[in-house]
GUFIKOL-335958 format. One record per residue (C-alpha): residue number from 1; z, y, x. Coordinates in steps of 0.5 Angstrom, whole numbers. Each point is the difference from the previous one (the first is absolute). Layout:
<kolvos>
<kolvo><nr>NUM</nr><pz>Z</pz><py>Y</py><px>X</px></kolvo>
...
</kolvos>
This chain:
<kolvos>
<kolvo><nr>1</nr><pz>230</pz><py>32</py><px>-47</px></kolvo>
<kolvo><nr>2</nr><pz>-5</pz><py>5</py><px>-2</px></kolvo>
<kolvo><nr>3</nr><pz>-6</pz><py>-2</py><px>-5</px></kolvo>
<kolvo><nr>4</nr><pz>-7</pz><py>0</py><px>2</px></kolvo>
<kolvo><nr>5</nr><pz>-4</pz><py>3</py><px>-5</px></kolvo>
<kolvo><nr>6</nr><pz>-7</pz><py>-3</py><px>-2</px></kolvo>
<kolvo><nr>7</nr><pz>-6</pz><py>1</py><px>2</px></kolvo>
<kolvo><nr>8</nr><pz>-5</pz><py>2</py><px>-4</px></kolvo>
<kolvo><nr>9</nr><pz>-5</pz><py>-6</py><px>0</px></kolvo>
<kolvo><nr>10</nr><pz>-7</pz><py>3</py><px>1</px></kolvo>
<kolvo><nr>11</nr><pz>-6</pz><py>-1</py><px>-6</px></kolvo>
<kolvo><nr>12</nr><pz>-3</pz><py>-8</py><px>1</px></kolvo>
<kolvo><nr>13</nr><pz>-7</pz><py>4</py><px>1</px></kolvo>
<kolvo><nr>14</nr><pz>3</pz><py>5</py><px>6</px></kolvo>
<kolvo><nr>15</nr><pz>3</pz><py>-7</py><px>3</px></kolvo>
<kolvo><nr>16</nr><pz>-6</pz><py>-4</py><px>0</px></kolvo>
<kolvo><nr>17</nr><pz>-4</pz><py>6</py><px>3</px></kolvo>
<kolvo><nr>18</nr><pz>5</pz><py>0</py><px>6</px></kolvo>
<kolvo><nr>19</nr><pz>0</pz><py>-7</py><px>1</px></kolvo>
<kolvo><nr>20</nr><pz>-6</pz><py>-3</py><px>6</px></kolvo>
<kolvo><nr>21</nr><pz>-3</pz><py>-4</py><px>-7</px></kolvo>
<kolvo><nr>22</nr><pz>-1</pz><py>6</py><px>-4</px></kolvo>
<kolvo><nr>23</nr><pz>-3</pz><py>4</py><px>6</px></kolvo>
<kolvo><nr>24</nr><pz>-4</pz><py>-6</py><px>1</px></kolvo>
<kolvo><nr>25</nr><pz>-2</pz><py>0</py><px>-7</px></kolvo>
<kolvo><nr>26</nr><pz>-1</pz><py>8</py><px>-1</px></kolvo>
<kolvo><nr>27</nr><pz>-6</pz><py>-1</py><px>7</px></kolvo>
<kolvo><nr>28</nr><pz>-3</pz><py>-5</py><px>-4</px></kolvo>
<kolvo><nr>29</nr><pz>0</pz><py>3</py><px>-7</px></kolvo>
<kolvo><nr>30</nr><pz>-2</pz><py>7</py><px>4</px></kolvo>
<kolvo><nr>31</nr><pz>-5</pz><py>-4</py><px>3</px></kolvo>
<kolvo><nr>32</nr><pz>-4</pz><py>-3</py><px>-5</px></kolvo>
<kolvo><nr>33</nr><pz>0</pz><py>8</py><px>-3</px></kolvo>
<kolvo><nr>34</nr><pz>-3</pz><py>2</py><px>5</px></kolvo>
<kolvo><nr>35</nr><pz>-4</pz><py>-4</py><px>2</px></kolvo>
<kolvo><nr>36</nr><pz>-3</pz><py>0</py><px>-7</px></kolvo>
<kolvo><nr>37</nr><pz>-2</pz><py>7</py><px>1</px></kolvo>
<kolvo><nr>38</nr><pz>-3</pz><py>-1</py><px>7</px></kolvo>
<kolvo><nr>39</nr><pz>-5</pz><py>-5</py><px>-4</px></kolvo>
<kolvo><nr>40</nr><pz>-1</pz><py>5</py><px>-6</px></kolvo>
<kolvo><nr>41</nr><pz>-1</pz><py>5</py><px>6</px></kolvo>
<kolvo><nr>42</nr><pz>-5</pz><py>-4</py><px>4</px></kolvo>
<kolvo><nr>43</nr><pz>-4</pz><py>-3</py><px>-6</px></kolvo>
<kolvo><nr>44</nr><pz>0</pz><py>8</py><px>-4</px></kolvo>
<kolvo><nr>45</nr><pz>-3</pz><py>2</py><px>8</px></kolvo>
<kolvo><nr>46</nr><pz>-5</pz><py>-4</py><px>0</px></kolvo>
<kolvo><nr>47</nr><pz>-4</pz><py>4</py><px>-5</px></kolvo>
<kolvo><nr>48</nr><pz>-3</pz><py>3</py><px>6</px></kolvo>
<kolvo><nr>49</nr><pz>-6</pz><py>-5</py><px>0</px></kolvo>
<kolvo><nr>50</nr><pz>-1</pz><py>1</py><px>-8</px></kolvo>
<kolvo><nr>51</nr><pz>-6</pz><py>4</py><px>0</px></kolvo>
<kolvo><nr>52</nr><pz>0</pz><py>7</py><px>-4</px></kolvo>
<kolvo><nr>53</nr><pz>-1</pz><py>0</py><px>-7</px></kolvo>
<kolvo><nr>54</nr><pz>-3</pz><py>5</py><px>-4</px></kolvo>
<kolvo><nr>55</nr><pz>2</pz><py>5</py><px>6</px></kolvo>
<kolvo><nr>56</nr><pz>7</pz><py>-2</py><px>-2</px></kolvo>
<kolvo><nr>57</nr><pz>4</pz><py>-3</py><px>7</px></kolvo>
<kolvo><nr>58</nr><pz>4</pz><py>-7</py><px>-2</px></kolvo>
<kolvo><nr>59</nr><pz>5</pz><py>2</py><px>5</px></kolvo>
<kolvo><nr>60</nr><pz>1</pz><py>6</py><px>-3</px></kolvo>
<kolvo><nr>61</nr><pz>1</pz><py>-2</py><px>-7</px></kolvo>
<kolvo><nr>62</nr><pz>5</pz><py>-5</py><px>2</px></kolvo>
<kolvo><nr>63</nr><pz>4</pz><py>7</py><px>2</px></kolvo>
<kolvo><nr>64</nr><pz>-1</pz><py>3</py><px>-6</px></kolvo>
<kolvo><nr>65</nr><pz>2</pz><py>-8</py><px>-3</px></kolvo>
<kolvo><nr>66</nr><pz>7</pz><py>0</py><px>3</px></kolvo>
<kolvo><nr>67</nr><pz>2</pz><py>8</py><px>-1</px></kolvo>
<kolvo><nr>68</nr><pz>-2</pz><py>-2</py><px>-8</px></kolvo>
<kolvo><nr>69</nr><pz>4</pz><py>-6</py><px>0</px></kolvo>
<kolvo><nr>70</nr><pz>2</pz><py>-1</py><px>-7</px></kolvo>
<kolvo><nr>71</nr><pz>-3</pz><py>7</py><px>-3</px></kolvo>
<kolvo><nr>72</nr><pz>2</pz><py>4</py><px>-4</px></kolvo>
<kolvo><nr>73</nr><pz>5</pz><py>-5</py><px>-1</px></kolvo>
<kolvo><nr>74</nr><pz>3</pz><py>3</py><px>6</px></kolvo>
<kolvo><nr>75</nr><pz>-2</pz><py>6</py><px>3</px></kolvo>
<kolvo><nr>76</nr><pz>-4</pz><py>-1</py><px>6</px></kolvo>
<kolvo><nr>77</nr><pz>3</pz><py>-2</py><px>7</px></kolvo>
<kolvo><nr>78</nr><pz>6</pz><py>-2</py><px>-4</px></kolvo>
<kolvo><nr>79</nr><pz>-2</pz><py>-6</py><px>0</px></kolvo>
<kolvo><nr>80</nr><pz>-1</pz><py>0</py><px>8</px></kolvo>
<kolvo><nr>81</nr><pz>5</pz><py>3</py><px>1</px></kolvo>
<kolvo><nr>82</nr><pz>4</pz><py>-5</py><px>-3</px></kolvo>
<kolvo><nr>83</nr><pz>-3</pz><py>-5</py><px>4</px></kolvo>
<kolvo><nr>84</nr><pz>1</pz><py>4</py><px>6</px></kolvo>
<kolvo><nr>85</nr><pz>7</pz><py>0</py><px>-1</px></kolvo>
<kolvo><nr>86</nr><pz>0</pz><py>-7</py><px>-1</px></kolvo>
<kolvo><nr>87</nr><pz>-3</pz><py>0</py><px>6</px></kolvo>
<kolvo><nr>88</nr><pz>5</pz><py>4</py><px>5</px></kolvo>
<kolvo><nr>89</nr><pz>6</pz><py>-4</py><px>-3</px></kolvo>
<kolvo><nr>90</nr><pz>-3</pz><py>-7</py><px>1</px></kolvo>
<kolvo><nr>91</nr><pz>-1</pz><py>3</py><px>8</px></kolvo>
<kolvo><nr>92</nr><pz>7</pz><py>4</py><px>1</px></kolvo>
<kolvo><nr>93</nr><pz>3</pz><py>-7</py><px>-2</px></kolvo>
<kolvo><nr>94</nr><pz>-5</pz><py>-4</py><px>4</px></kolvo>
<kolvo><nr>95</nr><pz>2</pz><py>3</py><px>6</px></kolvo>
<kolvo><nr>96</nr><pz>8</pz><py>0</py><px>-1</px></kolvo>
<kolvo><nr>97</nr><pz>0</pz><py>-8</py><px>-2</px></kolvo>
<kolvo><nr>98</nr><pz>-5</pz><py>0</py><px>6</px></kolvo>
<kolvo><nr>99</nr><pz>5</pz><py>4</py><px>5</px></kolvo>
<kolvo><nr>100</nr><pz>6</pz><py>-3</py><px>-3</px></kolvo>
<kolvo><nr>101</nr><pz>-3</pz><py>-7</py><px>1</px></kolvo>
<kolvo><nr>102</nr><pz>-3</pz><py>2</py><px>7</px></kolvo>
<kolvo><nr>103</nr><pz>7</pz><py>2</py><px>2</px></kolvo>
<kolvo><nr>104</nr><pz>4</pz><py>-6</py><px>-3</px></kolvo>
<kolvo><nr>105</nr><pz>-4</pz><py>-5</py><px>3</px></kolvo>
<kolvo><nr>106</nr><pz>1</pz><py>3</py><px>6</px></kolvo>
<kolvo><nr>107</nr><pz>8</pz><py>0</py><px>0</px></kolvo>
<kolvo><nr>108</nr><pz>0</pz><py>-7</py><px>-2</px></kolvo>
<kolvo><nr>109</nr><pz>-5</pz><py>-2</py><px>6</px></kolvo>
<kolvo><nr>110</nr><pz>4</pz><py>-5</py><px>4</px></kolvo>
<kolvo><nr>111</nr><pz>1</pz><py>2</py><px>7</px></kolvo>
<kolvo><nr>112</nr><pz>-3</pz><py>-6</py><px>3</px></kolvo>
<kolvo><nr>113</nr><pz>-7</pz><py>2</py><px>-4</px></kolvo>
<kolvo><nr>114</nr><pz>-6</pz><py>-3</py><px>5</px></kolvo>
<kolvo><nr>115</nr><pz>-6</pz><py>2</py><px>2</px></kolvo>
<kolvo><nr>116</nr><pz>-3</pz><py>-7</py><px>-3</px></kolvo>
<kolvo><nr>117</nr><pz>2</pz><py>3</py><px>-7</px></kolvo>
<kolvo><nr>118</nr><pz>-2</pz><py>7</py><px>1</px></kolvo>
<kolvo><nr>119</nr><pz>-7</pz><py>-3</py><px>2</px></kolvo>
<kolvo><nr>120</nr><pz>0</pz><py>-5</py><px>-7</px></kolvo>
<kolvo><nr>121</nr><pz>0</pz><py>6</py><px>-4</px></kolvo>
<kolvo><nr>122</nr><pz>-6</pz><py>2</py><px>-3</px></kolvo>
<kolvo><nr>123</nr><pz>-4</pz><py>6</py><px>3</px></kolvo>
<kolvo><nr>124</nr><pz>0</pz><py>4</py><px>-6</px></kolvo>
<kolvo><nr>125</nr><pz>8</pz><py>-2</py><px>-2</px></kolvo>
<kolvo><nr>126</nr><pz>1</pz><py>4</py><px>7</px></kolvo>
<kolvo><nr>127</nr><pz>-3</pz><py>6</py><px>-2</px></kolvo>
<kolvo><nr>128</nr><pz>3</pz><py>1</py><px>-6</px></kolvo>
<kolvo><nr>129</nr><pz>3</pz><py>5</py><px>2</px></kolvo>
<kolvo><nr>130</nr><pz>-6</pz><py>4</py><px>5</px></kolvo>
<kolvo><nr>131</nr><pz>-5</pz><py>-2</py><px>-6</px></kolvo>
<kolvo><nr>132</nr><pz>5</pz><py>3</py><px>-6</px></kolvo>
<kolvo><nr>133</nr><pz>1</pz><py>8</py><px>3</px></kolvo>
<kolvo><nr>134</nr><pz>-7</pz><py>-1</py><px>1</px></kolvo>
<kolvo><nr>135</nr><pz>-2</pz><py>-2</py><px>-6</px></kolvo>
<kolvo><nr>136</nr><pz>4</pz><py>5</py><px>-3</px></kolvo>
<kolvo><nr>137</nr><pz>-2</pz><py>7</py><px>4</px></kolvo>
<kolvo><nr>138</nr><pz>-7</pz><py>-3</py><px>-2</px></kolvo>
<kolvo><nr>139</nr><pz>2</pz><py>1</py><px>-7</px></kolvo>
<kolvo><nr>140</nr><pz>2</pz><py>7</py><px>1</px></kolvo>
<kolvo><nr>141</nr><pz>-5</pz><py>1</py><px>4</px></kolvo>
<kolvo><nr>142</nr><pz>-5</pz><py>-2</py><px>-5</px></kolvo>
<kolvo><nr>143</nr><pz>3</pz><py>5</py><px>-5</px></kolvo>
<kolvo><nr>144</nr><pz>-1</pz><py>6</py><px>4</px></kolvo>
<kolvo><nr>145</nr><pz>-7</pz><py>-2</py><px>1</px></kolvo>
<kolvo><nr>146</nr><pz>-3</pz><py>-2</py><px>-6</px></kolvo>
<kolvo><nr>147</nr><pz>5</pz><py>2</py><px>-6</px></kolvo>
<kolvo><nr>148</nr><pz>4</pz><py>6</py><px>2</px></kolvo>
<kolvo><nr>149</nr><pz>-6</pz><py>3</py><px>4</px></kolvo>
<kolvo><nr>150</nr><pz>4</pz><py>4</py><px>5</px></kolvo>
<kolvo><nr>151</nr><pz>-3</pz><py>3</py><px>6</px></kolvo>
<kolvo><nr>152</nr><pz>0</pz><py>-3</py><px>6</px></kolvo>
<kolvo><nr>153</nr><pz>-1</pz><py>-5</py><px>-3</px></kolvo>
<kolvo><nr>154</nr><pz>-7</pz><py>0</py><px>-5</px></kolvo>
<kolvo><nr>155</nr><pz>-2</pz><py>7</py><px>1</px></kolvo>
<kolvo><nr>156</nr><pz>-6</pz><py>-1</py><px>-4</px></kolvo>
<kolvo><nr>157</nr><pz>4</pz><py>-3</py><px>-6</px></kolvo>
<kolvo><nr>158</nr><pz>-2</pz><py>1</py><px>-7</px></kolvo>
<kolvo><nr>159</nr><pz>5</pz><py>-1</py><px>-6</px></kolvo>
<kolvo><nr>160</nr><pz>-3</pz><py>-5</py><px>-5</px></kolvo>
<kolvo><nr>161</nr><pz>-7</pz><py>-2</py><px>5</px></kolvo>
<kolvo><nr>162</nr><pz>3</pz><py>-7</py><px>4</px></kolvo>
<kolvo><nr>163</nr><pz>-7</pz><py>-1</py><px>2</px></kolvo>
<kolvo><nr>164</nr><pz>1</pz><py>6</py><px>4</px></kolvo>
<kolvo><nr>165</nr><pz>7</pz><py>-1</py><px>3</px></kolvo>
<kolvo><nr>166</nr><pz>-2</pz><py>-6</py><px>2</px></kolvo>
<kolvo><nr>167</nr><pz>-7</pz><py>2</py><px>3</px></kolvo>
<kolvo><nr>168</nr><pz>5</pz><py>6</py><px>3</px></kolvo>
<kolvo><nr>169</nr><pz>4</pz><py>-5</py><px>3</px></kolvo>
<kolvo><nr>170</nr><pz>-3</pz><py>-7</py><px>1</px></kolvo>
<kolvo><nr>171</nr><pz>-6</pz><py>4</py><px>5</px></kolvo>
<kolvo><nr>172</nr><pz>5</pz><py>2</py><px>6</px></kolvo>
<kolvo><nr>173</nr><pz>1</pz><py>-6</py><px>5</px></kolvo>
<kolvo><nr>174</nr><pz>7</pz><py>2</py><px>1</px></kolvo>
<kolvo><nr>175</nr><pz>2</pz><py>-2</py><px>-7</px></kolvo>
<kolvo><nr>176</nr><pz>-4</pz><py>-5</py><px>-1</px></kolvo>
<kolvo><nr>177</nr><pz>2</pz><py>-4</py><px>6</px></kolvo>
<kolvo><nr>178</nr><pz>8</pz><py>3</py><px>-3</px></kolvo>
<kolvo><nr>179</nr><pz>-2</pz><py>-3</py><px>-6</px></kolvo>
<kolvo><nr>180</nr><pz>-2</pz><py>-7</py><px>3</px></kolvo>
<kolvo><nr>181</nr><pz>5</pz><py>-1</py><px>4</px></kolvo>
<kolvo><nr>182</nr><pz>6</pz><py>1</py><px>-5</px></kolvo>
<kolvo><nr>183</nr><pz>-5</pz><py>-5</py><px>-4</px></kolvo>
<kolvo><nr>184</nr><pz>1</pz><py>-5</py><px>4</px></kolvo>
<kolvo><nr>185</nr><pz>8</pz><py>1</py><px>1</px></kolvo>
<kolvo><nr>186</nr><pz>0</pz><py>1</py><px>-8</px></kolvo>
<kolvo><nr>187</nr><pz>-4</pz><py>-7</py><px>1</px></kolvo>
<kolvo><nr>188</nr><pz>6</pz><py>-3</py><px>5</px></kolvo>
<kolvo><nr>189</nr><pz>6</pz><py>3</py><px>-5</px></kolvo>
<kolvo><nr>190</nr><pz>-4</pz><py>-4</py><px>-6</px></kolvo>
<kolvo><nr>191</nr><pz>-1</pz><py>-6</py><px>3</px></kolvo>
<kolvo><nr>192</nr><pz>7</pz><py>-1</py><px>1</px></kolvo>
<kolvo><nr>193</nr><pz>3</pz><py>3</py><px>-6</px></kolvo>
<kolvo><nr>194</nr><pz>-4</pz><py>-5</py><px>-5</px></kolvo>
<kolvo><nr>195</nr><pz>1</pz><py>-5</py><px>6</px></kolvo>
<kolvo><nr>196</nr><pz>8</pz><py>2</py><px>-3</px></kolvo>
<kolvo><nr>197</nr><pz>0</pz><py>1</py><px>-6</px></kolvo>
<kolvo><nr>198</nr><pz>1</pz><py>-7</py><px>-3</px></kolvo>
<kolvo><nr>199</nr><pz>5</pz><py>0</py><px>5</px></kolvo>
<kolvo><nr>200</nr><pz>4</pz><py>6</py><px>-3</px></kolvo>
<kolvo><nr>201</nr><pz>0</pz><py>-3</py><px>-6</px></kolvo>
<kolvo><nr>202</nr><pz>2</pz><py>-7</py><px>1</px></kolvo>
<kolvo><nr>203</nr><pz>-7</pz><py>-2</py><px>-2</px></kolvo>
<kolvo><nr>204</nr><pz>-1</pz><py>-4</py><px>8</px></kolvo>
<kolvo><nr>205</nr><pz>-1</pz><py>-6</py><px>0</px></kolvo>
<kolvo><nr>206</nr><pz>-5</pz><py>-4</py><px>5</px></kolvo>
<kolvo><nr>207</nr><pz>-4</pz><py>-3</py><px>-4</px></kolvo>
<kolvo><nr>208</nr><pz>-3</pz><py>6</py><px>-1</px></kolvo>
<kolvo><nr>209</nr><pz>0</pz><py>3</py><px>6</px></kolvo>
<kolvo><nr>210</nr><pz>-7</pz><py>-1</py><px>1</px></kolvo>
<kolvo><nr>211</nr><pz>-2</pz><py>4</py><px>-8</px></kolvo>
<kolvo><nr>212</nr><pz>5</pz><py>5</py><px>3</px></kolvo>
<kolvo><nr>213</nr><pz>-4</pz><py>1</py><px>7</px></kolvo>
<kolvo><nr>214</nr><pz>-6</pz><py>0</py><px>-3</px></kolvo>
<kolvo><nr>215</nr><pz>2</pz><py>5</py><px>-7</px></kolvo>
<kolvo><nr>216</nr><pz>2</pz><py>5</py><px>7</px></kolvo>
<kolvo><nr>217</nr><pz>-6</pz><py>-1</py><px>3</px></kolvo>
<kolvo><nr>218</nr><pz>-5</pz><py>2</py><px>-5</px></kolvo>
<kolvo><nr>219</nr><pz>4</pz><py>6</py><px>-3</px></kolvo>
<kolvo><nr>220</nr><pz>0</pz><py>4</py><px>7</px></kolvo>
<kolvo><nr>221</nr><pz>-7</pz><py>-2</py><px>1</px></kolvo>
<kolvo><nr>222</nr><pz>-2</pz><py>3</py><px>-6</px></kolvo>
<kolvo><nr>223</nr><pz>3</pz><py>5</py><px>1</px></kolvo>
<kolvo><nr>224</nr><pz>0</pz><py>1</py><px>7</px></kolvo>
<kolvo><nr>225</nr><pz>-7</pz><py>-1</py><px>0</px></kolvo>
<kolvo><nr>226</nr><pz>-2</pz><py>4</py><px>-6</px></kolvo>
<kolvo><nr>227</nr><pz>3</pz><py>5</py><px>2</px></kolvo>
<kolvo><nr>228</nr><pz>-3</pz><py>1</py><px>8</px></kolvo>
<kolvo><nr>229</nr><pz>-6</pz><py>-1</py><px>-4</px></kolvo>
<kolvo><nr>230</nr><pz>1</pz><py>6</py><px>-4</px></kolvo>
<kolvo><nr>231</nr><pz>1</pz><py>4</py><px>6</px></kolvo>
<kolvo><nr>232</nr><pz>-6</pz><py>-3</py><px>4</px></kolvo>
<kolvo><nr>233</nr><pz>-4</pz><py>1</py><px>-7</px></kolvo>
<kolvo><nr>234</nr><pz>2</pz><py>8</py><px>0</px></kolvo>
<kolvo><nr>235</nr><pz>0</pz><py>1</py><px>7</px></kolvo>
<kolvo><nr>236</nr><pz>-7</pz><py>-3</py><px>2</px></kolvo>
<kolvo><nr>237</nr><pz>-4</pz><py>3</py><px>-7</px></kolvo>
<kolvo><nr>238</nr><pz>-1</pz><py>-7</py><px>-3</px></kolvo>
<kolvo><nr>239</nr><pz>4</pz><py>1</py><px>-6</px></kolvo>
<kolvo><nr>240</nr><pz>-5</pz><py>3</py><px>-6</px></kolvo>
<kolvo><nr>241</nr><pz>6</pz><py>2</py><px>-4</px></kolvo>
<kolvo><nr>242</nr><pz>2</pz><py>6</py><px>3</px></kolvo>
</kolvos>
């Protein structure tokens, strides 16, 4: 009888982050970063309606903040860049444990899955899967635009100047509209994703469920609503800060 050789035991972390539990946890945790940036974003945005001081642009000082970050401890951008990083990862794994879930979900569905469960499940739990690509061709988007300043997309685009950038941008009806539109699938995703997140991380419990719904809401309304209002602000010339 021939002996069978061992298998090789994968790293605990490896397992875990292979297992439906630690998919879920990688979406929540990745959330919650995310989602701490598009509030610090939106908040440091908002700058716009700050009125010029001594000629100096609020908006334009919060650019050259976050390029100096933790200077002359660290030389400029690295800081960003370091935050930056951060940022692709926590998406890249995002969207793996996003799609990897999508797709087991999908293979465990029961054949007899009826259209009164389809129908149970929220609107924004169903889009998911639409709102998410969206979201993340937005991001990219959003980065061609206003942080790498490449051609077609922001012509006028000047390093260092956001207020500039933004008034390039935010002053065609075309990105606008685009830039709304990807706000309110931002809005769906986020909704859903906070909705979620106790979930994933066994933190559910119904006694809650009205806390949670409500923490939902009220995040993707600030950051929605802050958002929109930047773009209007920009675009109709009532924002004094740019």
């Amino acid at each position: 009888m021939e002996a069978q050789t061992p298998t090789a035991r994968r790293h605990w972390l490896v397992e875990f982050y292979g297992s439906t539990v630690g998919k879920k946890w990688v979406m929540a945790i990745t959330g919650v970063i995310l989602m701490g940036f598009v509030v610090f974003h939106m908040i440091g945005n908002l700058k716009v309606f700050v009125p010029p001081v001594d000629g100096e642009l609020e908006i334009n000082l919060y650019g050259e903040w976050l390029r100096s970050v933790l200077f002359p401890a660290l030389p400029h951008y690295v800081f960003l860049w370091i935050l930056r990083l951060g940022l692709i990862v926590a998406t890249v794994l995002h969207v793996e444990a996003m799609i990897s879930l999508t797709r087991r979900n999908a293979a465990a569905k029961p054949q007899g899955y009826t259209k009164q469960e389809f129908q149970a499940a929220s609107y924004a739990s169903r889009t998911m899967r639409l709102t998410g690509p969206l979201v993340l061709a937005f991001v990219i988007f959003h980065l061609a635009d206003l942080t790498w300043g490449i051609a077609p997309f922001n012509p006028d685009f000047i390093h260092g100047d956001v207020a500039n950038n933004l008034t390039a941008s935010l002053t065609r009806a075309g990105w606008v509209f685009f830039y709304a539109v990807a706000n309110i699938a931002l809005g769906y995703h986020l909704w859903h994703g906070l909705w979620s997140m106790f979930q994933s991380l066994g933190l559910n419990n119904p006694r809650y469920n009205a806390a949670r719904r409500l923490f939902a809401q009220a995040v993707t309304v600030i950051v929605v609503g802050g958002n929109l209002l930047i773009l209007a602000g920009v675009f109709f010339g009532f924002a004094p800060g740019i």
